[in-house]
N, C-alpha and C positions, 0 to 999 in steps of 0.2 A: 362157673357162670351163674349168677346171681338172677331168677326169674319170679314172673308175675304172676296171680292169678288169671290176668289175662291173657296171656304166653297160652297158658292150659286149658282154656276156655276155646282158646281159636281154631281147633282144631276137633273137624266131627268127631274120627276115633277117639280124643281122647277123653272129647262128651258122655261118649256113648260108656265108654270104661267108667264114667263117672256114674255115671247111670246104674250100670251093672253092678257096682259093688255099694250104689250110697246107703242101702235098706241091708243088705249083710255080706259081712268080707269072706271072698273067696279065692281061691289057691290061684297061684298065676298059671297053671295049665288050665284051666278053667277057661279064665280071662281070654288066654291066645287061640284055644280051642275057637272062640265064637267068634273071631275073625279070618277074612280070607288074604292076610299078608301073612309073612313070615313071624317066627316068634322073633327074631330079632326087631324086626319091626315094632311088634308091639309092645316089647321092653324098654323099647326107646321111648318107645309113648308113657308107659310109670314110671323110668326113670323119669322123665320132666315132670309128670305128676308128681311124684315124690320131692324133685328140686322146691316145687312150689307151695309146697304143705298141704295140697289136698289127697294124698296116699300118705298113710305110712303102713312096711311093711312088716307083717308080722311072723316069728317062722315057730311053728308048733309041729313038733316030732322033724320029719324030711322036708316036711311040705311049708313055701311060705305064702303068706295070706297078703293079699290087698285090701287094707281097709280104709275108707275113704275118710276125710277131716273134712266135713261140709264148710265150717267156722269160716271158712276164708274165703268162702264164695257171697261174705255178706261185706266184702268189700267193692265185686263188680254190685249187688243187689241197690249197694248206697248209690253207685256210680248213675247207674239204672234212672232208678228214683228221681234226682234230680232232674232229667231229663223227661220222665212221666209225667212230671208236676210241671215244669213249662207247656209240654202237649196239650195237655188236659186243660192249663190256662189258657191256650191259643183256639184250644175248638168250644172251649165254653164263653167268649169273646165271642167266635162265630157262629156259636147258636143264637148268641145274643141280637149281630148282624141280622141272622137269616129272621130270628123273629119280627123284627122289626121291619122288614122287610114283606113280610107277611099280612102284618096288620096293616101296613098302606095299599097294600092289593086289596086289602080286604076292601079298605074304608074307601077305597079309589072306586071298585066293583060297584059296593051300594051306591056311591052317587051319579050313579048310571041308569 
């Protein structure tokens, strides 16, 4: 099954895993240790991490490591974006409303 970054995204726990491992990779007992599901559970959760390219696993001696690929979180970041720059367009319009709305109160007031 072929999935998204945002497949991986949608989902708290496997935020929070993203979280956990994005500053240094650590062992998948690690990882399941710090939640309250089962470990099957949360293999299923790096598995779809993994499907998505933001884990790859790495195995040093017994033990394997979850280390995160941030890279492909600057595909939601662009998605983001676009949408921050229309906001930002839409309330800086309505600052523009509200000021002007402001200086007639104002100019209304003094001629009173």
């Amino acid at each position: 099954m072929r999935r998204d970054v945002f497949q991986a995204i949608a989902d708290p726990t496997r935020r929070e895993i993203i979280q956990m491992i994005a500053t240094t990779p650590l062992n998948v007992n690690t990882v399941t240790e710090r939640f309250d599901v089962s470990r099957t559970a949360v293999y299923k959760h790096i598995k779809i991490l993994t499907e998505c390219g933001l884990i790859v696993m790495r195995q040093k001696g017994r033990e394997r490591f979850c280390e995160a690929k941030l890279e492909k979180l600057q595909a939601v970041s662009d998605w983001v974006e676009q949408y921050k720059k229309m906001w930002n367009a839409r309330f800086d319009l309505l600052d523009n409303v509200l000021e002007d709305l402001q200086t007639k109160n104002k100019k209304h007031g003094n001629k009173k």
